[in-house]
Phi, psi and omega in degrees: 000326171307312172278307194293319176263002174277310160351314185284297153357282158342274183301321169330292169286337190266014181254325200267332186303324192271333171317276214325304183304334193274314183336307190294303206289307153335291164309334183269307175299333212262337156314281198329307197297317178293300178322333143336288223258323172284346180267353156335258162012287195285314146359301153295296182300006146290278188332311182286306181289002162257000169287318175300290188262077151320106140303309204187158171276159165284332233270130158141177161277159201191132163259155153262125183253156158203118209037052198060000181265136189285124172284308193191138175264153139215150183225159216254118168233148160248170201226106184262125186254330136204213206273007191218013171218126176212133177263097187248152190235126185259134160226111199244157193228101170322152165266142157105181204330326217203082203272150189232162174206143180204159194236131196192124174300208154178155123266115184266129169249165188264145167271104189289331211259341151242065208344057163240175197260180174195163212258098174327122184296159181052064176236338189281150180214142171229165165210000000 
């Protein structure tokens, strides 16, 4: 009876050691991945501020930096469907170990009466 419940134990603890192990590793893809989506985001949100003030193209590849180190790239295409609608699409990549990747639409209209661009309500999309 004795050997049957250190047995138990036994498997018991070597099931919560391997739980354990995998939390970190989860948790670390689950970072990537957000990290992922936001630098999506901002991509999209390059775009519209150069739409708004032109500068510079949005269109194109672009890294995000933080205290010189690249976090992360992406890059930006529009799809012009007429001269007063464009569908852009941000596609981003992580730097480091375990690099992620994600994607997010946006459709922009142009709004004449505040002659500015805007973001279409239910357009955004991610993957």
């Amino acid at each position: 009876m004795a050997l049957v419940l250190l047995m138990l134990v036994s498997v018991w603890t070597v099931a919560l050691l391997q739980l354990a192990g995998s939390e970190g590793i989860l948790a670390a893809n689950l970072a990537d991945n957000s990290q992922a989506r936001a630098c999506a985001e901002a991509g999209l949100e390059l775009a519209l501020a150069q739409l708004q003030n032109p500068s510079g193209s949005p269109w194109g590849a672009h890294s995000l930096e933080a205290d010189g180190v690249i976090v992360c790239t992406f890059s930006t295409a529009p799809a012009w469907v007429s001269a007063t609608e464009v569908s852009v699409m941000s596609t981003a990549n992580t730097a480091g170990p375990r690099p992620a990747t994600a994607v997010a639409r946006w459709s922009l209209i142009y709004d004449a009466t505040a002659t500015r661009w805007v973001v279409k309500p239910g357009t955004y999309r991610e993957s």
